[in-house]
C-alpha positions as CSV (number, residue, x, y, z in Angstrom):
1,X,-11.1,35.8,-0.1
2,X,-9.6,32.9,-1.3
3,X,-10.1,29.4,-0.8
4,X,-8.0,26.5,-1.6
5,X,-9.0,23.0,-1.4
6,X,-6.9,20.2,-0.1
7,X,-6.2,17.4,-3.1
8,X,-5.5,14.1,-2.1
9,X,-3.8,12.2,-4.7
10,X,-4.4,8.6,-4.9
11,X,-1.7,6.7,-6.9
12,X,-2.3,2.7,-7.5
13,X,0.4,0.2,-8.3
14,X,-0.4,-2.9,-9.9
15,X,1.1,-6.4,-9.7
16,X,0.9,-8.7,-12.1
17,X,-0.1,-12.0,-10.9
18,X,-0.5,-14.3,-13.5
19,X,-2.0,-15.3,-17.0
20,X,-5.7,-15.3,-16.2
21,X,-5.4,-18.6,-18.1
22,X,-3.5,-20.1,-15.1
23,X,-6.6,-19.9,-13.1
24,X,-9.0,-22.6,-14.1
25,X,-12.7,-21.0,-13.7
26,X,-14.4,-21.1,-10.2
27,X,-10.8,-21.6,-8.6
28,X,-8.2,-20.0,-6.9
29,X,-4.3,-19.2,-6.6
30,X,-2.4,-17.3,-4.4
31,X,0.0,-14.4,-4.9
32,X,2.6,-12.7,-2.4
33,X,1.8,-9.3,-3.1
34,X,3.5,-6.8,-1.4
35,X,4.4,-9.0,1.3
36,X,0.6,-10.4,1.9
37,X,-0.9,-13.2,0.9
38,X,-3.6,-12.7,-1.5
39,X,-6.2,-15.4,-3.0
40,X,-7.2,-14.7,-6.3
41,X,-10.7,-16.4,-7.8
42,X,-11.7,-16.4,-11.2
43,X,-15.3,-16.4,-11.4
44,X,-16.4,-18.4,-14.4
45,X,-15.1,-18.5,-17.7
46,X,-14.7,-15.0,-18.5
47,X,-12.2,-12.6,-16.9
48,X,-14.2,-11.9,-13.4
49,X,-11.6,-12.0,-11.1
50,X,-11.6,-11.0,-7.3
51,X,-8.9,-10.6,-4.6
52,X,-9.2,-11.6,-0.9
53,X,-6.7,-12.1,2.2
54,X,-5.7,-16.1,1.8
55,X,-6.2,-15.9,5.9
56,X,-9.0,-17.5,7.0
57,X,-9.5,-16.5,10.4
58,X,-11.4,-19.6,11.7
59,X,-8.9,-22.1,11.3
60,X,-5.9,-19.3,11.7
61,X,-4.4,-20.8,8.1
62,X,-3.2,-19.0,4.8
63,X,-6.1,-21.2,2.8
64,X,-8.7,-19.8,0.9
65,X,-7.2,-20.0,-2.2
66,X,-8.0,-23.7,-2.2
67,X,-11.4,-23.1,-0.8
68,X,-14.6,-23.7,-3.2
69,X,-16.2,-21.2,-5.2
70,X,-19.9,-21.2,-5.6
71,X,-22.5,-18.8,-4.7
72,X,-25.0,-18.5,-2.3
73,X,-28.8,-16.9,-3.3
74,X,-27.0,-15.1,-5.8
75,X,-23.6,-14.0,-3.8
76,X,-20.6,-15.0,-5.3
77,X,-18.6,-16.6,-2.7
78,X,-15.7,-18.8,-1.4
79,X,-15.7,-21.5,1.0
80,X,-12.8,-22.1,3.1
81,X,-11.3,-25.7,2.6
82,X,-10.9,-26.4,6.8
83,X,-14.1,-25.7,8.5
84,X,-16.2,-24.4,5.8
85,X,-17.6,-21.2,6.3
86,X,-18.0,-18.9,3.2
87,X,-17.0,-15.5,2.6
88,X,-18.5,-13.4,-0.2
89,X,-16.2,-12.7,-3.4
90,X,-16.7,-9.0,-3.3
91,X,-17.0,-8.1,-0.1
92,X,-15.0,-10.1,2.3
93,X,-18.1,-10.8,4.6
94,X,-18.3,-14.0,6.2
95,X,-21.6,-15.4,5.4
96,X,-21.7,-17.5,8.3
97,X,-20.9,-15.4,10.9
98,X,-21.5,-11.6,10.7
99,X,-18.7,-10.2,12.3
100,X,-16.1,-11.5,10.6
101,X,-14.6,-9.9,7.4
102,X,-11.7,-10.3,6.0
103,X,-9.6,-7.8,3.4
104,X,-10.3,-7.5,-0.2
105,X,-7.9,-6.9,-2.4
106,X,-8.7,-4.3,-6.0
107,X,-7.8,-6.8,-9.3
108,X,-8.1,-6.5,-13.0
109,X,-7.7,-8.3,-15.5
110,X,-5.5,-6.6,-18.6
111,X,-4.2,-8.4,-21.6
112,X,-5.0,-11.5,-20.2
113,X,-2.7,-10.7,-17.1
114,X,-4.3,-10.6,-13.5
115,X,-3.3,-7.3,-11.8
116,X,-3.5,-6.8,-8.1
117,X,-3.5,-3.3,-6.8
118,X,-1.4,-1.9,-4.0
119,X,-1.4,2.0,-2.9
């Protein structure tokens, strides 16, 4: 008998964004990326960098990439600029309110270009 196994290939596109230069540390930017909005944080002064939907859903307004980036007990987070809540870095979870989440977007940093993936 023989079995075969089924491969799912995944294949990633990336999108360059910008010079990670172009993003002061603990800010933001935002890049139409495949037709979305993304918000793109640099997290200090090295070349951390994470991706999340620029829709915050509280105020229904494409703004988190002007929010303020901090963290909270340890969790790297951004807080929108309208009404305030936060939403962590990495994971997309509101911090104020457990049910919301919002996407995250995969980014990299390579020769000191941001890259956003899309698949």
């Amino acid at each position: 008998m023989v079995q075969s196994l089924q491969v799912s290939e995944i294949v990633t596109t990336w999108v360059d964004v910008c010079s990670l230069d172009a993003i002061a540390p603990y800010t933001g930017v935002c890049a139409l990326v495949a037709g979305q909005q993304v918000a793109v944080f640099r997290a200090g002064n090295g070349d951390e960098v994470y991706g999340l939907s620029n829709y915050d859903p509280f105020s229904k307004a494409f703004v988190l990439s002007r929010g303020l980036v901090g963290d909270r007990n340890g969790t790297l987070k951004v807080a929108s600029p309208i009404y305030k809540q936060n939403f962590s870095l990495a994971t997309g979870q509101c911090l104020d309110d457990e049910t919301v989440t919002i996407p995250t977007f995969t980014v990299r940093v390579v020769a000191s270009r941001v890259q956003v993936a899309i698949t």
